[in-house]
N, C-alpha and C positions, 0 to 999 in steps of 0.2 A: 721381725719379731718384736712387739709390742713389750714394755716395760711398763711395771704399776709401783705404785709406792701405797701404800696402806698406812691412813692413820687419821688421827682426831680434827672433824672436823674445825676449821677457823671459821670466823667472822667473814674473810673473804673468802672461804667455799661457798655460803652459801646460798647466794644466786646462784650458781650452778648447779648445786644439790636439788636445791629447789627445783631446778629444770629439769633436770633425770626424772624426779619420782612427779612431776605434773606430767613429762610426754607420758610417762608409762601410764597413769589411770587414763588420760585419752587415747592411747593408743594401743594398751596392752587389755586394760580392763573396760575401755567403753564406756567408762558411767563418766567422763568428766569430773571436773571438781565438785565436789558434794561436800559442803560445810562440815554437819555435823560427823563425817565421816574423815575429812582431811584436814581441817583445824592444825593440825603437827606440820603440815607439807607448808603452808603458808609462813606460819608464825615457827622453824625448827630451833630456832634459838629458844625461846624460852619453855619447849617441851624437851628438846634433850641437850643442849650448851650447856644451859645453866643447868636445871637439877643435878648434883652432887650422883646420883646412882642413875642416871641414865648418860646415854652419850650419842654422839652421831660418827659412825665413819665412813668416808670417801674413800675411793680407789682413784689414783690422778692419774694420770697417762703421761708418762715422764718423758715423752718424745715434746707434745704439745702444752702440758699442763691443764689440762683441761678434765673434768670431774668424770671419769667414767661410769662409773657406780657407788649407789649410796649402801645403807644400812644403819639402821638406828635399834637401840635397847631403850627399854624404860619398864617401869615398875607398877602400870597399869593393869592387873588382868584384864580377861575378857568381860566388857558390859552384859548385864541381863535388865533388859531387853537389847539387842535383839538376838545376841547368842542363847542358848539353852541354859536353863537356869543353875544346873548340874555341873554346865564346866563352868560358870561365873562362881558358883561354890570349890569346886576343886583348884581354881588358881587365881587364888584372893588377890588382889591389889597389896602390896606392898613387900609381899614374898614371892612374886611368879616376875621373872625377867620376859620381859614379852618381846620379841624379836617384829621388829616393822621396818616395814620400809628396804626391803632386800631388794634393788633394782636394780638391774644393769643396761646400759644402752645398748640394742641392737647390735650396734657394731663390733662391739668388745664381750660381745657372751662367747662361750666354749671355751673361754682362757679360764675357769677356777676363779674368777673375781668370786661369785656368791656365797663360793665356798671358804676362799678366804677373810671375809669379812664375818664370816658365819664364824670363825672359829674363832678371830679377834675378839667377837660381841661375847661368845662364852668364856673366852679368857679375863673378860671385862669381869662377867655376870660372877664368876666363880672367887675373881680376886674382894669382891663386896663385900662375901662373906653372908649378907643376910638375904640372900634367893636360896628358895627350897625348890622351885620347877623355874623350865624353860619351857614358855609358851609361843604358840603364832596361829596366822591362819591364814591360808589362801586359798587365793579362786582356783581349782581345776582348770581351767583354761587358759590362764597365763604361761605363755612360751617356760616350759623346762621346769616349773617352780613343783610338779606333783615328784619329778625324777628325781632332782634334789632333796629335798626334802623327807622322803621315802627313804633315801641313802642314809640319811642322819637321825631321823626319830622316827617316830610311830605314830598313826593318825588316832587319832581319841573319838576321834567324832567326822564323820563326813555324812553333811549332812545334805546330801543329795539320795544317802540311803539310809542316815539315821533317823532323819526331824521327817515328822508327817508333812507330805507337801512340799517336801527337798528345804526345808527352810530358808537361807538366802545361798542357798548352794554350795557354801565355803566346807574346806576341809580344815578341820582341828590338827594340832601334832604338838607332840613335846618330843622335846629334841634333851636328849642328856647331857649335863655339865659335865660327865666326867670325873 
């Protein structure tokens, strides 16, 4: 039986974080690294270390020490362009906790990692004080992320049936603080 320990990531997590959330977009989502898209996964210290209202947490595997799973908050809504201009309106930048980065390796999924980090990040969001929503978005095809996520919030937009043309495919959700 695997053991985890959950908490803020350090300095030296993160080469390892960095490795979780780089396999998953090549391996879970296909597209590789894409700049204007992963900018955070490269550089995560100065998108969620340092800013004061966002954070990074890891899941370590307390057998090996070794980073099993990430998750990161921060204070960015969603961009318009390329989301819909409607949710960049309904969860403006500076009051929408936006949940990124929920990834777990392969090997340690079906153990509650996603969900425990998932609860950590709203515990984070709600201790702030100044988040009015909890936002995210994922690909429908990534391993488990539609079942999850369904469990915890409500989709606002999936825009494989909402946006003309499936727009880039992603589904919307706000997930409740609680």
């Amino acid at each position: 039986m695997h053991s985890y320990r959950i908490r803020t990531a350090t300095a030296a997590d993160l080469d390892e974080a960095r490795g979780v959330m780089l396999d998953t977009v090549y391996r879970d989502f296909g597209t590789g690294y894409v700049p204007r898209w992963h900018a955070d996964i490269i550089d995560p210290e100065t998108f969620y270390v340092t800013p004061p209202r966002h954070t990074l947490l890891v899941a370590v595997d307390e057998r090996d020490g070794t980073v099993a799973a990430t998750a990161a908050l921060d204070a960015r809504g969603p961009a318009h362009p390329p989301n819909p201009r409607w949710l960049a309106d309904r969860y403006p930048s500076g009051v929408t906790a936006q949940l990124r980065r929920v990834y777990v390796r392969p090997e340690h999924r079906r153990r509650g990692l996603a969900r425990q980090l998932v609860d950590r990040l709203l515990d984070f969001a709600k201790a702030d004080g100044g988040y009015r929503a909890v936002y995210l978005h994922t690909y429908p095809h990534s391993p488990g992320a539609m079942g999850l996520w369904r469990t915890l919030g409500k989709v606002v937009c999936d825009e494989r049936e909402d946006v003309p043309g499936g727009g880039s495919g992603v589904a919307h959700f706000e997930i409740p603080m609680m």
